[in-house]
N, C-alpha and C positions, 0 to 999 in steps of 0.2 A: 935331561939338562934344562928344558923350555923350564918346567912344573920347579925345580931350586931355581933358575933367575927370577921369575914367578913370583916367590917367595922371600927374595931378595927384597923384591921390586914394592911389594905391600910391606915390610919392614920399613923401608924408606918411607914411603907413602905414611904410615902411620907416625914416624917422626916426626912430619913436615907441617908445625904450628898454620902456616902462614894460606894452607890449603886444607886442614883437615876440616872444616865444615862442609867441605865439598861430597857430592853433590847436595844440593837446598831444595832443586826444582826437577821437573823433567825435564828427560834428554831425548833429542832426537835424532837417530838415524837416514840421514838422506840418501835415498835409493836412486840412482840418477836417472829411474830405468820405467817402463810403465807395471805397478801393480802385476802380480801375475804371468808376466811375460819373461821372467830371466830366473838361472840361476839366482844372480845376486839377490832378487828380491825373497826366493823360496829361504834360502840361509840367512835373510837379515831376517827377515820373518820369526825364524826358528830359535833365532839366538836373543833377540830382543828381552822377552818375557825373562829368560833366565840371568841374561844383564839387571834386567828390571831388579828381580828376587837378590841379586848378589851387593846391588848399590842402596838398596832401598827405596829406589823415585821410580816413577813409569819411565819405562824406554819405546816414545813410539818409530816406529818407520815409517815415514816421511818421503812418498814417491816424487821424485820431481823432473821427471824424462826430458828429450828432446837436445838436440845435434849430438846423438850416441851418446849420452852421458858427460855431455862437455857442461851443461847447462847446471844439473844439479854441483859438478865440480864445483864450478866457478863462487855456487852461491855458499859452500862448504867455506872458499875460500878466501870467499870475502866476509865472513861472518865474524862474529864476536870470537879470540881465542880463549873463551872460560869453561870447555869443557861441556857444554849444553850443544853442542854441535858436532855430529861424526858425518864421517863420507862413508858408505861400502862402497872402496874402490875397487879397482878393475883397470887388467891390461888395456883393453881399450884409450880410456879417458886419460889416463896415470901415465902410460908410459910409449902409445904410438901417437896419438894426439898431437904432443907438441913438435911429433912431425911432420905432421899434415896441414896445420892449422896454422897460418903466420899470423895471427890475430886470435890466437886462442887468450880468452880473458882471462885466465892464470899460468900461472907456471910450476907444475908438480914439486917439485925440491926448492924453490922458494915458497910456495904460497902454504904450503900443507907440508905438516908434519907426520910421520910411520909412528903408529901405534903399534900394528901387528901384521902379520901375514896369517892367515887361516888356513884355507885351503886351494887345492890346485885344482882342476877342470883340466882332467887329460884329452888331447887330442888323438886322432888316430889319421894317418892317410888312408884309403882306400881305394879300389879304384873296380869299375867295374869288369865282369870278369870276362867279358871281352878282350882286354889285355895282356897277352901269355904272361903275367909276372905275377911270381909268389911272393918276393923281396925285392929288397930295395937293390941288389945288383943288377935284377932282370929287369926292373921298371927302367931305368939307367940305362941298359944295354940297348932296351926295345926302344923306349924314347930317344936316344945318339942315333941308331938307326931310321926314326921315324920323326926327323925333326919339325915341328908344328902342327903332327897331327896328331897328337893328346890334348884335348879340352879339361881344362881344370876350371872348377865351380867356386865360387864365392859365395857370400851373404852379403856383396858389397863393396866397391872399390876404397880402400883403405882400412877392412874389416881384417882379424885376427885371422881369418882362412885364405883369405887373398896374399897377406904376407908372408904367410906358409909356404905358398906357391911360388912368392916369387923367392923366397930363402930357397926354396928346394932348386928350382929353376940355377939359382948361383952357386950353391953348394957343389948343386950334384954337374954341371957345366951343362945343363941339356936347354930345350927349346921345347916349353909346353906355355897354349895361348889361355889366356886369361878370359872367365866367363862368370861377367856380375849378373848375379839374382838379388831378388829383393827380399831377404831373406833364407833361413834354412829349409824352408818347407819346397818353395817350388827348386830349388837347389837340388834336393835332395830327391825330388818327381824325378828329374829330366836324368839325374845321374843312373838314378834304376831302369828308366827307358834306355841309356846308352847315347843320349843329346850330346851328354860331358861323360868323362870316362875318370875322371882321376876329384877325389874333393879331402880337404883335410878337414876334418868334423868332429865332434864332440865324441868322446868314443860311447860314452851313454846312449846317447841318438841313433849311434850304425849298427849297437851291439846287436840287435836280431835279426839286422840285415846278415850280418855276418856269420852269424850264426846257422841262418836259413841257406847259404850260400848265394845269395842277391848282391853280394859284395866280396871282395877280397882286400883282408886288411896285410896293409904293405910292412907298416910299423909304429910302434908308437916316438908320439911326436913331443916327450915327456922327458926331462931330467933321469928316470928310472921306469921299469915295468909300471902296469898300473894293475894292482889288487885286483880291478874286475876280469882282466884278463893275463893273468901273469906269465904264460906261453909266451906273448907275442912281444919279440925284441925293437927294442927303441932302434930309430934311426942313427944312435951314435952305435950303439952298439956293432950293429950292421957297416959302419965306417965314415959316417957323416959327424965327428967328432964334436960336441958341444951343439947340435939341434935339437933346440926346445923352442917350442910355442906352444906353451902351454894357454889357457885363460886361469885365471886365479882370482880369488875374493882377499880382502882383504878390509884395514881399516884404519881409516887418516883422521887428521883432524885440522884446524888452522894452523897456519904457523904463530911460533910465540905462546902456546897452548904449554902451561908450568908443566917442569920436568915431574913433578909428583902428581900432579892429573892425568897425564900419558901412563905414567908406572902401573895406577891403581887400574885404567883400562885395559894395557897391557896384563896386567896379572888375572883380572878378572875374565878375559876374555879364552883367555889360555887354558884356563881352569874349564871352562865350557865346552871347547870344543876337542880337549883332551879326554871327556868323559865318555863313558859307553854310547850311551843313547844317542850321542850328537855325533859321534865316530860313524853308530850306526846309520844315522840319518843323513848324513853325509855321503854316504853312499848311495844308495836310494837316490840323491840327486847326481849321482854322475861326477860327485866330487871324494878327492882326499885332504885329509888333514894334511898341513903343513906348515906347521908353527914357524913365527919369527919373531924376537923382540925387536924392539922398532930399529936400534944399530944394525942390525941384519936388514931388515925388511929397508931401512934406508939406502944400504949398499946395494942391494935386490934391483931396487928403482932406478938407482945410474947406471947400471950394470944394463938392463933392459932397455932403459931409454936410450942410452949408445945404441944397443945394439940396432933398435928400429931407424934408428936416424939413417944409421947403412943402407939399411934395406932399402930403405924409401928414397933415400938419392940415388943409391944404382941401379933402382927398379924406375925413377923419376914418375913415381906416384905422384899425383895432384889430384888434391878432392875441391870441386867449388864449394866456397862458403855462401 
């Protein structure tokens, strides 16, 4: 269905007098992230060159880190809207941002435009195996019994695994305390020592903990199973009805960016990461495909950004600026 809108979408595109010399120049991709250091930059990386090949101009990526990816946003968003300017967005920045931040220098659905959704970054709970639970009933049952003594780990107060924690915390009605690290690395030390006993995590990152038995995975934290591990059932499935915190890539642009400039990205990008090689390599980082044309991918975003606004008022998150 993605590959005929697709197709739609460069039909139009090719009609559109008023924008077909588009692209003239190079395009850049703004990584909001440092070089190296994130999904997002390995997948902007990878899809670049092949944008490149499909537009004809260079497509470079464009790192521009700092306050979690608000920084590159902002300058996304305040840029020219002529198509010479993308975001690789991300939950983070897109869509829990604006509720953390009362002074964030843009605002996702007005300032920037959905091009596409790509792919998703399944999570997993886990917890270590000090804790009698296989699933999410016995995690549930042992934590009502044991209230405030499960530590759960973060990368960070207002980070995508912190809010996991406290969604999980409201969903499931229990009482597990909050424990910011600076990052996934010492996070994920103290969880294997048994410092913290419970962390929701990239499931790429846990996979050979879990494997090795160093961990036990509770469920995943994912719209659906995830291909690398397809035994282990999602938290809705198990009864937590509609829990997803996923992390996702994606790809924005300005707002006011012409409807046939978004189309011909939209169609081109779709086309790329619909293909073998990128399917495969997508994998390999911990990620799945998951196309959206931008009307989708726009409904995606208030959908998400509601839903964090909850979170973050009845958990009364506050990050300083």
């Amino acid at each position: 269905m993605t590959l005929r809108i697709s197709a739609l979408a460069l039909a139009l595109f090719a009609c559109s007098g008023a924008h077909a010399a588009w692209p003239e120049k190079p395009l850049r991709i703004i990584v909001p992230f440092s070089p190296g250091g994130s999904t997002t930059d390995s997948i902007t990386r990878a899809i670049a060159p092949k944008l490149a090949d499909a537009l004809g101009q260079p497509v470079l990526a464009d790192n521009r880190p700092g306050a979690g990816g608000n920084l590159g946003s902002e300058l996304v968003a305040k840029a020219a809207p002529d198509g010479y300017t993308l975001l690789a967005a991300t939950a983070g920045p897109q869509t829990i941002a604006p509720s953390l931040y009362p002074r964030l220098g843009y605002d996702t659905l007005r300032d920037l435009a959905p091009v596409t959704l790509m792919a998703i970054v399944p999570s997993v709970i886990v917890v270590h195996p000090s804790i009698p639970a296989n699933n999410l009933a016995e995690l549930i049952t042992f934590a009502k019994a044991n209230p405030g003594k499960i530590n759960y780990a973060s990368t960070g107060t207002g980070g995508t695994p912190h809010l996991c924690g406290e969604l999980l915390k409201s969903a499931g009605g229990i009482n597990i305390v909050h424990v910011p690290y600076k990052g996934n690395g010492p996070a994920t030390i103290d969880l294997l020592e048994g410092q913290v006993q419970l962390f929701c995590i990239g499931l790429m990152n846990s996979l050979p903990q879990i494997r090795a038995g160093k961990l036990r995975a509770i469920g995943a934290v994912a719209a659906k199973r995830s291909a690398l591990m397809p035994d282990m059932p999602t938290l809705a499935e198990q009864g937590l009805a509609g829990f997803e915190v996923s992390s996702w890539q994606g790809v924005m642009v300005p707002a006011r960016t012409a409807s046939p400039v978004i189309a011909r990205l939209h169609a081109e990008i779709a086309k790329i990461i619909d293909s073998p090689d990128m399917r495969k390599f997508l994998l390999t980082q911990g990620a799945e495909p998951a196309l959206m044309d931008p009307a989708a991918y726009g409904n995606y975003l208030r959908t998400e950004i509601a839903k964090w606004a909850g979170v973050v008022k009845a958990a009364g998150i506050k990050v300083e600026e």
